[in-house]
C-alpha positions in Angstrom: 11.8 19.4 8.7 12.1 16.3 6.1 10.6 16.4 3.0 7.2 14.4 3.4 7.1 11.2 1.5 6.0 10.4 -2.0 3.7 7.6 -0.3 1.1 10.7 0.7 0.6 10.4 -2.9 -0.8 7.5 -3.3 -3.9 6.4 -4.8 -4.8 10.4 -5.9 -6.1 11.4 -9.1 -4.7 14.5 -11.4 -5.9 16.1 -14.1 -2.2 16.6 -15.8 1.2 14.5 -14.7 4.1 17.0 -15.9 7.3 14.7 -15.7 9.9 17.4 -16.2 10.8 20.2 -13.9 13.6 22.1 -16.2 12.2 25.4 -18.1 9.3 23.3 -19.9 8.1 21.4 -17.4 7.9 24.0 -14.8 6.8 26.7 -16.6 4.1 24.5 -18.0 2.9 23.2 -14.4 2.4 27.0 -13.7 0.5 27.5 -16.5 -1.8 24.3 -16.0 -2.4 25.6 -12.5 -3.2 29.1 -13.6 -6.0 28.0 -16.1 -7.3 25.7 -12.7 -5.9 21.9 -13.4 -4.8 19.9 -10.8 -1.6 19.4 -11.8 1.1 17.1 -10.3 4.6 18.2 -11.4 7.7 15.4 -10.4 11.5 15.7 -11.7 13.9 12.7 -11.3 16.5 15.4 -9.3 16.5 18.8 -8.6 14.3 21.7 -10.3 16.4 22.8 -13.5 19.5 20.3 -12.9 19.8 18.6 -16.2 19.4 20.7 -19.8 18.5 24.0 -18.3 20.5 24.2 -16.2 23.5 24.1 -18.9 21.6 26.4 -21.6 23.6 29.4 -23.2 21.6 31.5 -21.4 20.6 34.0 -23.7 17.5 35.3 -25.1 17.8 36.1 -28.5 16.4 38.8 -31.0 16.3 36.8 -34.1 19.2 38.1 -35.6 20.7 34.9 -35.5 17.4 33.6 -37.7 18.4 35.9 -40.6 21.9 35.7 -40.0 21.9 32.1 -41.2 24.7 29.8 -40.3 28.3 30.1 -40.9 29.3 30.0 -44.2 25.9 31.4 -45.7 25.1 35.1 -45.9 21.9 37.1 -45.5 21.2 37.4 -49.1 22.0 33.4 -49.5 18.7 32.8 -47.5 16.6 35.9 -48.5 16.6 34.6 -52.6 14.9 31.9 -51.5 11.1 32.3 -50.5 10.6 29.0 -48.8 13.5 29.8 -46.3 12.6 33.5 -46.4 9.3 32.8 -44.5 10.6 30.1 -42.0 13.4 32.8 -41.4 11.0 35.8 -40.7 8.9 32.9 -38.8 11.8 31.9 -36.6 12.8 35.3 -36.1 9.6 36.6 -34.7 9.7 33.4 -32.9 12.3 34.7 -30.7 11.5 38.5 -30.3 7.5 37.0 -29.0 9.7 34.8 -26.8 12.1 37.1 -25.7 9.8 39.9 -24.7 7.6 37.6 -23.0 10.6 36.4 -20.9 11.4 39.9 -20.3 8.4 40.9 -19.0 7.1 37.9 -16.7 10.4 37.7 -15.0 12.3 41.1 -15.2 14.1 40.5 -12.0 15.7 37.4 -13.6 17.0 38.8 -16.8 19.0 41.9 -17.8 20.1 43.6 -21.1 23.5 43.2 -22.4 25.4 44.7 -25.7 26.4 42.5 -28.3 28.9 43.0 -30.4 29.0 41.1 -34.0 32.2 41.4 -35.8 32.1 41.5 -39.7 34.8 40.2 -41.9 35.7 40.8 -45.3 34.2 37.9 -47.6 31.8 36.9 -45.0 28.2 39.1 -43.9 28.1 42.5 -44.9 26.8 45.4 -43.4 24.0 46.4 -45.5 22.5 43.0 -45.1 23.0 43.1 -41.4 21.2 46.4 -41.9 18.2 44.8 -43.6 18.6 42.3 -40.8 17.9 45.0 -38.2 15.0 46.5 -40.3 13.1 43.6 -41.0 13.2 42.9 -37.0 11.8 46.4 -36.9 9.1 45.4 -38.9 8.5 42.2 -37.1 7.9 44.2 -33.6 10.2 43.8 -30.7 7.7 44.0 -27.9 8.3 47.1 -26.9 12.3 46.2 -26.1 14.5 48.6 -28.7 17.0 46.5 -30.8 19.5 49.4 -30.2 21.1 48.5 -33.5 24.5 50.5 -34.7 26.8 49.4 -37.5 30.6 50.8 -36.7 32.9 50.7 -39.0 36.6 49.1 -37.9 38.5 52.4 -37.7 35.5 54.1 -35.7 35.2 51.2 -32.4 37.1 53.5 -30.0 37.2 51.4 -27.0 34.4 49.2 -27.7 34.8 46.0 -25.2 36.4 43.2 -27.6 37.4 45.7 -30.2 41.4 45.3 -29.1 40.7 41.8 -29.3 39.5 41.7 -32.8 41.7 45.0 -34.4 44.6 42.7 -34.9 42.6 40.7 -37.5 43.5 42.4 -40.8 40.3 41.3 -42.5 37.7 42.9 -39.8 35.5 45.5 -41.6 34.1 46.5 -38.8 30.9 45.6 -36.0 27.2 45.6 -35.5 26.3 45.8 -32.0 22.7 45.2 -30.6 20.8 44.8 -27.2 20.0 41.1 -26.5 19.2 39.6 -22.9 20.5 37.4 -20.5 19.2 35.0 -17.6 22.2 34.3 -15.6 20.7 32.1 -13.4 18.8 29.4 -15.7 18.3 26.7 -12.4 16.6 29.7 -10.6 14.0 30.6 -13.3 13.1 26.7 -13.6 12.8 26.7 -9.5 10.6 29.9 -9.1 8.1 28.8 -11.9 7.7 25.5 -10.4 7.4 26.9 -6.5 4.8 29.1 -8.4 2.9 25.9 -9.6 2.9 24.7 -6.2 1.4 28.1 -4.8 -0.9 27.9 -7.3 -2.2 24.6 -5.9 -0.1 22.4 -7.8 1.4 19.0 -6.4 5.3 19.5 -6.7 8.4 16.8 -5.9 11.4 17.2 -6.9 14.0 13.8 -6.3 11.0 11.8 -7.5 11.3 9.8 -10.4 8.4 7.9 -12.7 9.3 3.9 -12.7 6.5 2.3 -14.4 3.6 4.2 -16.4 0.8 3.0 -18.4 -3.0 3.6 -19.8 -5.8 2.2 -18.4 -9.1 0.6 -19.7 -10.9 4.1 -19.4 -8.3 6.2 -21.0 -6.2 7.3 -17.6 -2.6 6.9 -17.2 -1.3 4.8 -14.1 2.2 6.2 -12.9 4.0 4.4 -10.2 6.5 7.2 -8.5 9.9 6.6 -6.4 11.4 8.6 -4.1 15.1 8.5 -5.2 16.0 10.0 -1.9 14.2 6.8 0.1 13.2 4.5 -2.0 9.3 4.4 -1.3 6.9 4.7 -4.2 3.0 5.7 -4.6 0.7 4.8 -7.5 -1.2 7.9 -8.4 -3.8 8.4 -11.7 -3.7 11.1 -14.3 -5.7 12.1 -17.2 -3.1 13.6 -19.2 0.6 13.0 -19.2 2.8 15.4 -20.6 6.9 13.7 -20.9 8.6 17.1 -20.7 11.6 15.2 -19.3 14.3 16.8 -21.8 16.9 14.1 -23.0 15.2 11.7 -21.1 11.7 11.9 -23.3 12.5 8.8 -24.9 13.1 6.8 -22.0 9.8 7.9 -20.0 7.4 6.7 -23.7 9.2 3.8 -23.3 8.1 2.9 -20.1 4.7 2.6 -22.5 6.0 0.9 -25.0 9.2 0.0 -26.2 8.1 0.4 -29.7 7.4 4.1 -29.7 9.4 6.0 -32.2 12.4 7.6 -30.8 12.1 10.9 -31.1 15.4 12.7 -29.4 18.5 13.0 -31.1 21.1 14.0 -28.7 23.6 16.5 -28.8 26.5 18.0 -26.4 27.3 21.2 -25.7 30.0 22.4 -24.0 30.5 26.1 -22.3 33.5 27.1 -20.7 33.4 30.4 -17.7 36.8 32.8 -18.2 36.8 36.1 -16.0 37.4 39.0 -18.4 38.0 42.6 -17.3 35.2 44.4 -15.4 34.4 46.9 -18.2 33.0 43.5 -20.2 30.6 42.6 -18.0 27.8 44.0 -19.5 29.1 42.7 -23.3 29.0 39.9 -25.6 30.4 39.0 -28.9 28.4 36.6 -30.8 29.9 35.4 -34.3 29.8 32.9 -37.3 33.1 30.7 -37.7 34.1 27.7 -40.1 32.9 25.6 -36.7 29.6 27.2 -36.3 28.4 29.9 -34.2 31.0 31.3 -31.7 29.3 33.1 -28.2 30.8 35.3 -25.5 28.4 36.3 -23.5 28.8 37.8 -19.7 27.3 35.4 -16.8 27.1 35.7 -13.2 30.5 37.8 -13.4 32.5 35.8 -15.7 32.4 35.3 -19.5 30.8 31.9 -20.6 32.4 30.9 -24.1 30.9 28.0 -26.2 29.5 26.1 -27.5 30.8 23.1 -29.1 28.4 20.3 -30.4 29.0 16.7 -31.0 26.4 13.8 -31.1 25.7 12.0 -27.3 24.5 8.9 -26.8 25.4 8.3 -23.0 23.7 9.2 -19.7 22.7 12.9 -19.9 23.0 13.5 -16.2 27.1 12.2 -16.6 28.1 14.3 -19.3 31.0 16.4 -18.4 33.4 18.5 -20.9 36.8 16.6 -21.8 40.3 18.7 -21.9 39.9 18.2 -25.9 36.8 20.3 -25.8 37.8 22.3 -23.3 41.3 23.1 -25.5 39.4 23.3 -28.7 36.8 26.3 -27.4 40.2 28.0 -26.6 41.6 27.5 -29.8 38.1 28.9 -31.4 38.3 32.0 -29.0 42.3 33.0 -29.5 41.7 32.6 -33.4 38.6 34.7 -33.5 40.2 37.1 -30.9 43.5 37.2 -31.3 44.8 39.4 -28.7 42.2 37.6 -25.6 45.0 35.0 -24.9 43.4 32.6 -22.9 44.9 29.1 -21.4 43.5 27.1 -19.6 44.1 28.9 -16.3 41.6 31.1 -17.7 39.2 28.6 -17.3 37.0 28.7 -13.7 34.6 26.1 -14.6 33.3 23.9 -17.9 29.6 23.4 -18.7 28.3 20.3 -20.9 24.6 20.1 -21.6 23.1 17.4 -23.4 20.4 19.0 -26.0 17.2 17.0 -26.4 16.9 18.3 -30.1 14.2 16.8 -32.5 14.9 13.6 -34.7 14.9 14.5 -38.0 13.9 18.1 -37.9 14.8 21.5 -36.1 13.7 22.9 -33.7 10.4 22.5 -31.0 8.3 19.8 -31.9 4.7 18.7 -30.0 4.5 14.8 -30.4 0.5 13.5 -29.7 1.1 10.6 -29.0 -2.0 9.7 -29.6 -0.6 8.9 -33.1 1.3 6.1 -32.2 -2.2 4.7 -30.2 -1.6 6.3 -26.8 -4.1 9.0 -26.4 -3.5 11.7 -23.9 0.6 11.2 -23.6 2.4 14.4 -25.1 6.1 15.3 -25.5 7.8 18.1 -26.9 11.6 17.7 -28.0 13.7 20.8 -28.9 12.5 23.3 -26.3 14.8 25.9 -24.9 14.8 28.0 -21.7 14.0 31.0 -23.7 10.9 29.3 -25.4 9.9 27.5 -22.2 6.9 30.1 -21.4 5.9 29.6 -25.8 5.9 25.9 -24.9 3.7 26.1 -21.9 1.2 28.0 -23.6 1.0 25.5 -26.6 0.6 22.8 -24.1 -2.2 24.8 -22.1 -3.8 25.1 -25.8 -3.7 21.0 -26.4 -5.0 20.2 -22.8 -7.9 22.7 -22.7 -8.9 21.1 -25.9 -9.3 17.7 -24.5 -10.2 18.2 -20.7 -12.1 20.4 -18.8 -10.7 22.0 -15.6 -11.6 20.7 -12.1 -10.9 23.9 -9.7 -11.8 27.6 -10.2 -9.0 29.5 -12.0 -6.2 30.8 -10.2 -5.8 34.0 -12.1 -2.9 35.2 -14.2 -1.1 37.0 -11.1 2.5 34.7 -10.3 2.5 34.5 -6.5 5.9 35.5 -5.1 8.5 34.1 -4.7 12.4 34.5 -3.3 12.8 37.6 -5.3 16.5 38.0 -4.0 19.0 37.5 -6.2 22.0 35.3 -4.4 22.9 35.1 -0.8 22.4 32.6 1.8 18.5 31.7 2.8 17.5 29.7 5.9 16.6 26.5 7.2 13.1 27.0 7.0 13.2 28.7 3.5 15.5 25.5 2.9 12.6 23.4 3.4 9.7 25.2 1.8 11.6 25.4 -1.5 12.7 21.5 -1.5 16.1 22.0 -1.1 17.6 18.5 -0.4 21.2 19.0 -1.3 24.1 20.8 -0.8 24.0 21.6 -4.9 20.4 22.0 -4.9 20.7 25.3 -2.3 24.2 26.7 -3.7 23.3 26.2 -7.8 20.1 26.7 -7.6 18.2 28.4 -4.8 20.9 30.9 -3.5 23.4 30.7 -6.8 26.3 31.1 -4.1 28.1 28.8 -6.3 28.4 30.5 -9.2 29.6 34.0 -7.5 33.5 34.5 -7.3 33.7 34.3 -3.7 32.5 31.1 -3.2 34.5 29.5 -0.7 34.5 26.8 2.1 32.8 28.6 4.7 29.8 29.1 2.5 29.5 25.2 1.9 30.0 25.0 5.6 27.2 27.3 6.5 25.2 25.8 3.5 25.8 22.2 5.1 24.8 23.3 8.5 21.7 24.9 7.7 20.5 21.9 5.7 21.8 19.4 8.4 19.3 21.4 11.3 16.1 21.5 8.7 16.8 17.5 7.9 17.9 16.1 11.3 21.4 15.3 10.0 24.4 13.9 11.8 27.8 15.2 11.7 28.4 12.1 9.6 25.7 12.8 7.3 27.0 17.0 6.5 30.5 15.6 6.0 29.1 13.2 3.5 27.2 15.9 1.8 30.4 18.2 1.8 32.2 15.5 -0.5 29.5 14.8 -2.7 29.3 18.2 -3.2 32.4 19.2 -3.4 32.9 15.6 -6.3 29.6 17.3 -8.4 31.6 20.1 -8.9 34.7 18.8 -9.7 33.3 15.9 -11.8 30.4 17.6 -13.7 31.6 21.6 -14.1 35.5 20.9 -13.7 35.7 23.2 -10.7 38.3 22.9 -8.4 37.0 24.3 -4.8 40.3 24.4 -3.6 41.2 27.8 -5.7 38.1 29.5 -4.9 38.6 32.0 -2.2 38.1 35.4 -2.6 37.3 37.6 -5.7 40.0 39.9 -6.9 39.8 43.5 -7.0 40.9 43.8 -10.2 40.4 42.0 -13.2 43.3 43.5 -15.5 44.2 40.0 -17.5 41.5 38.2 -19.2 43.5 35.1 -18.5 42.8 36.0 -14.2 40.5 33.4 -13.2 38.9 34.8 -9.4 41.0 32.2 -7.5 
């Protein structure tokens, strides 16, 4: 069964046009839908594929809000009132977000222990200790912080504690429970399949080409089909540009002299396969290059993240050897006994982060400053904010429309709740699965597990081919664009995947 063509589209009216289908977008169409909008929700490629997809994948507790950035200590920020306040503010910024992650998709998260090495000269332990209270104070949601301070001769065999003991100015660790969504693409397809069963209009692979307001205050979007080219016109009430690093590119569809509001940077995350008593640990920690992460994803270690200014085509951007080589570097001088080289390195992830212009931060731009009423965008939204920004947008439209259906009720209607394996044709189809990376990334995360191999593209292929009426021609053709995403965009070579190793004694064995 093909995906049915944007032209059904045309000439219908919405109350809300989400453009955006990565954490914000989504989880915004499902909140829309909820409250009883009729919401049409389109994304340029695949559900989750751009930002979100490349996120560090944690939800944090806020320690890293009083922790300040490297160089500054605890008691740097806490003399200060001004920055005291927006520290406590961000901080209880993130446990709200992080407990409301927690509990809306448990099946898509899962604790982990971080481990926070100090260093002589740099934080102390009492004021990671006042860190920990004042988190106390702020309420955790009901999650416990499981704080513990160890000192450097008590870590036993604490995973990463060989790693650091060589450095002779450790003074010991904090560790602490923080949270992990391994599977970012998933979360940003299961809240937007959730719109649509909510009675939301959803297309992936469907791009905005033209948009503008009308004499009685609607929006006009003309809509393409990047898949086959055919377009609709459809009318909206509200438009809300949730399109990531692409927000500035959608307002100026309106007008080329909006403000740019993006500014750009790139990340880069690189997966290493540790030993299997890591895999439920993470070392987070402040360097001279900013904050250093480790944390365990979809059985591998993800390390990262660089940050450098972008200015090219977010969908392209692809980590160099020199990043690559430096995140080595950073992880073998923090660690000095890990080793890594670069056959330690399975795959690289680069994200491009639509942060704010100016400021930190998520930031809610009414556009109806710059004389376009009813055209929101947010810049510098996360994943693990993505349900905070949906409910601020929910706040803005229910102040300026009415809803035009009966609510749906707060209950999320189900969805694939298993975690990977191969799905079928038919659930091919009903989740808009169009690819051969849209099913192995993010509907079945196949991709990602350490026995990824031929055969499962194969079958993947096959199983796409009977739901879309493909040739042989077109699965082959599929197979190498594929198989080129992979190599070109996460440095993945498929040609040493085959299957996973037994045992994991080296951190420098990559599954091969």
């Amino acid at each position: 069964m093909s995906e049915p063509s944007v032209e059904m589209l045309e000439g219908r009216t919405f109350d809300v046009l989400v453009v955006g289908a990565g954490a914000n977008g989504s989880a915004t169409a499902e909140a829309l839908a909820i409250a009883g909008y009729a919401v049409l929700l389109v994304e340029r490629s695949d559900f989750g594929s751009g930002t979100s997809s490349r996120s560090s994948r944690m939800l944090h507790c806020g320690f890293r809000s009083l922790e300040g950035a490297a160089g500054k200590s605890l008691w740097q920020h806490l003399t200060q009132l001004p920055d005291r306040l927006a520290l406590l503010k961000s901080a209880r910024e993130q446990l709200a977000a992080r407990a409301d992650f927690v509990g809306a998709m448990p099946h898509r998260v899962r604790p982990v222990t971080i481990v926070m090495p100090l260093f002589r000269g740099g934080v102390g332990g009492m004021q990671m200790d006042t860190a920990a209270a004042l988190l106390a104070l702020l309420g955790t949601g009901g999650i416990p912080l499981d704080y513990k301070r160890l000192k450097a001769d008590n870590l036993d065999d604490l995973p990463f504690a060989e790693w650091l003991l060589p450095r002779h100015d450790l003074a010991g660790v904090v560790t602490f429970r923080d949270y992990v969504f391994d599977w970012p693409e998933r979360v940003c397809a299961d809240q937007a399949l959730a719109a649509e069963r909510l009675g939301a209009e959803v297309r992936n692979y469907t791009s905005v080409n033209a948009l503008r307001q009308m004499p009685d205050g609607q929006w006009s979007a003309t809509l393409r089909d990047e898949m086959n080219g055919a377009e609709a016109t459809v009318a909206a009430r509200m438009v809300l540009n949730l399109a990531g690093p692409w927000i500035d590119s959608v307002t100026g569809l309106v007008s080329a002299e909006t403000p740019q509001r993006i500014a750009a940077s790139k990340g880069v995350q690189i997966g290493v396969a540790l030993p299997e008593r890591y895999k439920d640990h993470g070392l987070v920690a402040a360097t001279d290059k900013g904050a250093f992460v480790c944390i365990p994803s979809q059985g591998l270690h993800l390390i990262g993240a660089t940050n450098s200014k972008f200015t090219g085509d977010p969908s392209k951007a692809a980590a160099t050897d020199a990043e690559i080589n430096d995140l080595l570097a950073r992880a073998n001088a923090l660690l000095p006994g890990i080793g890594l080289d670069r056959s330690a390195v399975c795959y690289a992830i680069a994200g491009v982060r639509p942060g704010s212009r100016g400021s930190s931060g998520r930031i809610v731009h009414d556009h109806a400053a710059d004389g376009l009423p009813g055209l929101v965008s947010v810049t510098g939204g996360t994943v693990a904010t993505s349900r905070q920004t949906a409910k601020s947008l929910l706040r803005l439209v229910v102040q300026q429309l009415k809803v035009s259906r009966p609510k749906a009720g707060s209950a999320r209607p189900n969805v694939l709740e298993a975690g990977r394996g191969a799905a079928d044709a038919t659930t091919f189809a009903a989740e808009h699965a169009r690819t051969i990376a849209d099913v192995a990334l993010r509907r079945t995360g196949e991709a990602w597990s350490t026995d990824f191999n031929e055969q499962t593209i194969q079958d993947i292929a096959a199983s796409l081919g009977a739901s879309n009426g493909w040739d042989q021609a077109r699965i082959a053709k599929a197979i190498s664009d594929f198989r080129a995403e992979l190599a070109e965009l996460y440095r993945r070579d498929l040609g040493s995947v085959s299957s996973p190793q037994t045992d994991i004694s080296r951190s420098t064995a990559c599954p091969s």
